[in-house]
C-alpha positions as CSV (number, residue, x, y, z in Angstrom):
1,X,13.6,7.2,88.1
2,X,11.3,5.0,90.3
3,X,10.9,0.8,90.9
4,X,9.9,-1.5,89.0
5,X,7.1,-3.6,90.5
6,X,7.6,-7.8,90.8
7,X,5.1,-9.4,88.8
8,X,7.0,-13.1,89.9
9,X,7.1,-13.9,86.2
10,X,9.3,-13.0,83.1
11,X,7.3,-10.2,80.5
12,X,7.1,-10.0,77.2
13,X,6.7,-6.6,75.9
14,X,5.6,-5.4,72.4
15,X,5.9,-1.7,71.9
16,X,4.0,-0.3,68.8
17,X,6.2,3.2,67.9
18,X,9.0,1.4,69.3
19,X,11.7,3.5,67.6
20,X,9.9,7.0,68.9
21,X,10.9,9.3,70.9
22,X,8.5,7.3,74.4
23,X,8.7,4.1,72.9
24,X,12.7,4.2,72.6
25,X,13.0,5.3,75.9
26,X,10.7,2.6,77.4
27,X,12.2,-0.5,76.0
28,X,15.7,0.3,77.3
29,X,14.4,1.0,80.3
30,X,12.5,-2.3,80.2
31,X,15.5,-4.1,79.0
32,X,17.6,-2.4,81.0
33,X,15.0,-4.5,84.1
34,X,15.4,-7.8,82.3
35,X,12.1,-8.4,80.1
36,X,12.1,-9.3,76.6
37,X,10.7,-6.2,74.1
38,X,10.0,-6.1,70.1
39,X,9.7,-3.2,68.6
40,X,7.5,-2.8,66.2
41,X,7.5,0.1,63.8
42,X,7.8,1.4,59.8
43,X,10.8,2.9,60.9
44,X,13.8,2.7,58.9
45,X,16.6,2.1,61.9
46,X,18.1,5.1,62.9
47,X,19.9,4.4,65.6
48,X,21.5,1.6,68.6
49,X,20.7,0.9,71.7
50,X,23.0,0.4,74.2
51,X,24.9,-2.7,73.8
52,X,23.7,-3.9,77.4
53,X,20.0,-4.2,76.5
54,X,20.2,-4.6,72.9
55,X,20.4,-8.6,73.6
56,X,16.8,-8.3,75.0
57,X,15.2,-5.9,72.1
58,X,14.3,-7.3,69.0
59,X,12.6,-5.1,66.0
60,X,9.7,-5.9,64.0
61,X,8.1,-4.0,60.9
62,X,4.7,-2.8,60.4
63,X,2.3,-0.3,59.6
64,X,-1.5,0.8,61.1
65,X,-2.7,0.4,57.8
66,X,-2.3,-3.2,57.3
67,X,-1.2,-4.8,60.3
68,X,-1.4,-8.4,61.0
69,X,-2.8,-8.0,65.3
70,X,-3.3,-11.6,65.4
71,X,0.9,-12.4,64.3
72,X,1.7,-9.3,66.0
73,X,0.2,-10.0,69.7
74,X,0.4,-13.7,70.0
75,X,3.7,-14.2,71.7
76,X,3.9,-11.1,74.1
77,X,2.0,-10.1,77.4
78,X,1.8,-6.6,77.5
79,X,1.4,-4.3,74.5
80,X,2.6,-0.4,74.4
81,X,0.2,1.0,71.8
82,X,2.3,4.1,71.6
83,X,1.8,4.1,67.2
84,X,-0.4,7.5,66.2
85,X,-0.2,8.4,63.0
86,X,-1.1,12.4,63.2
87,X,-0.3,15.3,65.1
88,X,-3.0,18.1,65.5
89,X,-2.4,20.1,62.8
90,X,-2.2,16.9,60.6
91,X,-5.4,15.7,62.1
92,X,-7.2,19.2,61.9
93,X,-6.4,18.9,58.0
94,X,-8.0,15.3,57.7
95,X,-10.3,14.7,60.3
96,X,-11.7,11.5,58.9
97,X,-8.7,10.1,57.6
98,X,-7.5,10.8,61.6
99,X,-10.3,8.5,62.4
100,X,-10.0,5.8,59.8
101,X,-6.3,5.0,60.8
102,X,-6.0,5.6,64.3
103,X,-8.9,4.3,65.6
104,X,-9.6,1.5,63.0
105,X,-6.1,0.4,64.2
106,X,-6.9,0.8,68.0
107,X,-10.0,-1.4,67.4
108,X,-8.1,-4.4,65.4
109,X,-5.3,-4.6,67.9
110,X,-8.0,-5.0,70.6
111,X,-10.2,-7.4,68.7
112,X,-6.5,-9.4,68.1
113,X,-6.1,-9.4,72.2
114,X,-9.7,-10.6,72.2
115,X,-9.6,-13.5,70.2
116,X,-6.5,-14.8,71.7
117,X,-8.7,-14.7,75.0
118,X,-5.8,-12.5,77.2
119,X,-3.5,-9.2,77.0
120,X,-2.7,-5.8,78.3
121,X,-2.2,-2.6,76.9
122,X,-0.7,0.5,77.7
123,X,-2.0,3.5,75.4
124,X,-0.6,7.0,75.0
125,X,-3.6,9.4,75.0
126,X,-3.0,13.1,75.2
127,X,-3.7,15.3,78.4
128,X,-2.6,18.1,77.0
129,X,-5.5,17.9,74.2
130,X,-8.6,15.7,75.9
131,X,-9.8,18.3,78.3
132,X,-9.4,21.0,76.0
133,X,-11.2,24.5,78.1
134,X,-11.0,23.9,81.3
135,X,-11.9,26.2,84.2
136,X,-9.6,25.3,86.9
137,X,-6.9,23.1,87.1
138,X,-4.9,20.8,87.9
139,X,-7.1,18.8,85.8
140,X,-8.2,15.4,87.3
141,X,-9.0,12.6,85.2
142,X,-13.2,12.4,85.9
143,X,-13.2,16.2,84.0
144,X,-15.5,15.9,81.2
145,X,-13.7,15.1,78.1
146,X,-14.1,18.5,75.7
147,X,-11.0,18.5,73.4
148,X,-11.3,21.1,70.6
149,X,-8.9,19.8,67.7
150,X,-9.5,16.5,65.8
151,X,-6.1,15.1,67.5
152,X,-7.9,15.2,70.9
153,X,-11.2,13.8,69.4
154,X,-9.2,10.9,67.9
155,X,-7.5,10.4,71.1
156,X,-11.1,10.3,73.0
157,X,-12.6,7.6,70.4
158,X,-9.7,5.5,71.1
159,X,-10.2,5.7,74.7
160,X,-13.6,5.0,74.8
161,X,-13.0,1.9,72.8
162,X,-10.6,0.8,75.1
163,X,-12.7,1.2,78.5
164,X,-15.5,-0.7,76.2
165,X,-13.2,-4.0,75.3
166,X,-12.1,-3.5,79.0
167,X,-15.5,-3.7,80.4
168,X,-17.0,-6.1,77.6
169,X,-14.3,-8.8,77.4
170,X,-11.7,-8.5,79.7
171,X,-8.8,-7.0,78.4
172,X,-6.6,-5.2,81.0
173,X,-6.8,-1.7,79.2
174,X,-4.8,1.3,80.8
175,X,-4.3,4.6,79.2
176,X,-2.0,7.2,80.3
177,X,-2.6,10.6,79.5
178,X,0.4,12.9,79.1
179,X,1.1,15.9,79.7
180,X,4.0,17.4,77.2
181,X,7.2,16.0,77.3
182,X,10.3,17.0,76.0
183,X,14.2,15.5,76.0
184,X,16.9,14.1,74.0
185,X,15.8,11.4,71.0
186,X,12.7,14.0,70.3
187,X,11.5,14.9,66.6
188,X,11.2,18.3,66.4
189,X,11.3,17.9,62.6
190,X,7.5,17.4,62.9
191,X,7.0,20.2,65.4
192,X,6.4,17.7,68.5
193,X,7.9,19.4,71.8
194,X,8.0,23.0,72.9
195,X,11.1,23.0,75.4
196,X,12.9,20.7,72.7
197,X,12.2,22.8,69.7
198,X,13.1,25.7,71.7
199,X,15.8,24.4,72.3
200,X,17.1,22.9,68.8
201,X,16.4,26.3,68.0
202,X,18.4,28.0,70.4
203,X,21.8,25.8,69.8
204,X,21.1,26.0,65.9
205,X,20.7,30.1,65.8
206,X,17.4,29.8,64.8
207,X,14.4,32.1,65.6
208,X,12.4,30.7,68.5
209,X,8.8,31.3,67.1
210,X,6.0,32.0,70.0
211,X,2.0,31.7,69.1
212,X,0.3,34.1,70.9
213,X,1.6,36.4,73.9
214,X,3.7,33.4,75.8
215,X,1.4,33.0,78.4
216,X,-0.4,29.8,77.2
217,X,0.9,27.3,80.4
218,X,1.7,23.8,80.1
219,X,2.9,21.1,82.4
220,X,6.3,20.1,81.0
221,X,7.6,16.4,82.0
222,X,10.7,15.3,81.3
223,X,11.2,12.2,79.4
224,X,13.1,10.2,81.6
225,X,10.4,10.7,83.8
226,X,7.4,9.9,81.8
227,X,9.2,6.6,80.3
228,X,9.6,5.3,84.6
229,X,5.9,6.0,84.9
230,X,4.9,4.4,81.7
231,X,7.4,1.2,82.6
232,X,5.7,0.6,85.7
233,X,2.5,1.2,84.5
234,X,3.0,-1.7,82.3
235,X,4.5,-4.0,84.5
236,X,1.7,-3.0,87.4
237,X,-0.7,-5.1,89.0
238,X,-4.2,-5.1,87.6
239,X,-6.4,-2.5,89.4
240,X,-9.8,-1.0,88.9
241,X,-8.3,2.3,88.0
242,X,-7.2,2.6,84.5
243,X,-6.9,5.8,83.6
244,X,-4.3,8.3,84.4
245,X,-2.5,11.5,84.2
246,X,0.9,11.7,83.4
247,X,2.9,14.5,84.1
248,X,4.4,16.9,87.0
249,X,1.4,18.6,88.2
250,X,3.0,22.3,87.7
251,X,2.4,24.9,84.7
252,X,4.9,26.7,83.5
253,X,3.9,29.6,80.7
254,X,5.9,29.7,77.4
255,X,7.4,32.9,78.2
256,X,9.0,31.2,81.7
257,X,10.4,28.4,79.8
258,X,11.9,31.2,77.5
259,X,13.4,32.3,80.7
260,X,15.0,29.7,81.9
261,X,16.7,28.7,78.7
262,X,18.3,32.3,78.1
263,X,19.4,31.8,82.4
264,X,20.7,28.2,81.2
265,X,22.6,29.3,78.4
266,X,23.6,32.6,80.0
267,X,22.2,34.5,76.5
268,X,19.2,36.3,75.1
269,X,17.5,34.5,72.2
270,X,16.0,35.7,69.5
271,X,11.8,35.0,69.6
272,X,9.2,36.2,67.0
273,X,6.0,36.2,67.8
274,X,3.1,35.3,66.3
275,X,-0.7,35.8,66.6
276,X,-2.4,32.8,68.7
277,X,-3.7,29.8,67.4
278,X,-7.0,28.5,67.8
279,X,-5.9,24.8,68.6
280,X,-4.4,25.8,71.5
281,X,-5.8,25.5,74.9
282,X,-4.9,29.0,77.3
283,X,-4.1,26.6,80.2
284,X,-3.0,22.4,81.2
285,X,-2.0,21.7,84.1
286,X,-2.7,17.7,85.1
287,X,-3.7,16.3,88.2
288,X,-1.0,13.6,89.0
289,X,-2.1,12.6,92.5
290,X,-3.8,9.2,91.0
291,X,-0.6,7.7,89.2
292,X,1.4,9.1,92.4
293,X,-0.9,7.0,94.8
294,X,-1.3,4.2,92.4
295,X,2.1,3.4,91.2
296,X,4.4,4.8,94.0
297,X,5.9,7.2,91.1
298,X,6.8,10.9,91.1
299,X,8.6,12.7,88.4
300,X,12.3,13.7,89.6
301,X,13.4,15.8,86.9
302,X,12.8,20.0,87.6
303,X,12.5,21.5,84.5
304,X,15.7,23.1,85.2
305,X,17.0,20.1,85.6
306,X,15.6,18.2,82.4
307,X,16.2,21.7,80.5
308,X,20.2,21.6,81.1
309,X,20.5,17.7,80.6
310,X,18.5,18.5,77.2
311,X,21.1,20.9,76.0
312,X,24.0,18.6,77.1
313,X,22.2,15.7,75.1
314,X,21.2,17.7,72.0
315,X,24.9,19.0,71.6
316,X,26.2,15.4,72.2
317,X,23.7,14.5,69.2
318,X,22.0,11.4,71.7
319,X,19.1,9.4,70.8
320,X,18.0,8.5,74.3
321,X,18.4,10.6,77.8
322,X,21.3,10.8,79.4
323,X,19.2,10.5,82.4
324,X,17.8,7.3,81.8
């Protein structure tokens, strides 16, 4: 799923959402490459990494809330800020409680980095939700930044914070903004991930619920994808370009992924549909040109692909990939 660069010195990685569905994937894929990872995460342990990379994985507890940055960051070089508290419908409920966690906690972890003088960090922002309306697309990252749900706003105030401690004291900053992934180790419990809810649905005989006509078109990246790009992001040398798009550059409408599952499976599923919501944008599609050029990265996976090693992986009941 793509190289690793060679930094010429050993890494220590803290990953903040360690035990989620990017973060897991990321530190055995980091491990698996020979650098040292905590995660860190309120988590209760839920499941085992491989016995290979467990060795170089160690686990810490915390919460945004009350976080100690300085304890936290002291000992590592690169920190994955993938921790984010909401979701949109969650944030769209309590907008300013959004703001008072999320980005309260994005500030203290990059005050921590600055008063021990060094650091990097990797943060997960959200291309499917920053742009919001756009008129054409792919997307590139210098669009201006429009989102319509409080999730996206939150996402844009942490951003901004983190080009500012970037630009005012030196801390190597990059954000990745992702498209919508999907793969083994997912929750769809909270209603994170279209293909993967889908299919949970589909293998549990549930009804697959549509908003809106199935036309609303998203750019679908397989996880085993997104956590190579993310990896190398991290492990990258410093450049003046710090913001990117992550994903596979295609849309693909609801009603097509529909498609392809029932052509997967061989069987028609049962959808109801209901009236659109107003938190969803008709159309993202990212630019990933940028990354490509910038990291020697390009996703792998065809949703085809991803979609059948998904359904293999849900009925095996995995926690990471298969593909990793």
């Amino acid at each position: 799923m793509g190289e690793f660069y060679q930094t010429g010195q050993a890494q220590r990685h803290l990953i903040l959402g360690g035990d989620g569905f990017i973060g897991r994937h990321v530190a055995l894929l980091l491990a698996r490459k020979g650098f040292s990872v905590t995660i860190a995460t309120r988590l209760p342990q839920t499941f085992a990494f491989p016995d290979a990379e467990a060795s170089r994985i160690s686990r810490k507890s915390f919460e945004l809330a009350s976080a100690d940055w300085d304890e936290l960051v002291k000992d590592v070089d690169v920190v994955h800020h993938y921790a984010w508290s909401s979701i949109p419908a969650s944030a769209n409920a309590n907008p300013a409680g959004d703001l008072l966690l999320n980005v309260s906690a994005t500030i203290g972890l990059l005050d921590a980095l600055r008063r021990k003088g060094q650091g990097r960090v990797v943060f997960t922002s959200s291309g499917g939700t920053v742009y919001g309306k756009v008129n054409r697309t792919p997307i590139d990252e210098d669009v201006v930044l429009r989102p319509i749900t409080a999730y996206g706003a939150g996402k844009v105030s942490a951003e901004i914070y983190l080009s500012l401690f970037r630009s005012m004291h030196g801390i190597d900053c990059r954000v990745a903004r992702i498209s919508n992934p999907y793969g083994a180790g997912q929750n769809v419990e909270r209603g994170l991930g279209v293909i993967t809810t889908f299919l949970h649905r589909s293998l549990t005989g549930e009804d697959i619920i549509i908003w809106g006509d199935g036309n609303v078109t998203r750019d679908f990246i397989h996880i085993a994808d997104l956590a190579a790009c993310l990896a190398n992001l991290a492990v990258a040398p410093p450049s003046d370009q710090f913001i990117f798009n992550v994903g596979t550059g295609l849309g693909v409408s609801l009603n097509q992924a529909l498609d392809e599952i029932e052509k997967i499976l061989g069987r028609q599923l049962t959808v109801r549909r209901s009236p659109s919501r107003l938190i969803d944008v008709p159309v993202n599609v990212l630019a990933i040109d940028r990354v490509c050029r910038a990291l020697g990265w390009e996703p792998q996976v065809s949703l085809s692909a991803g979609i059948d090693n998904t359904i293999r992986d849900l009925k095996a009941g995995c926690a990471f990939s298969s593909l990793i």
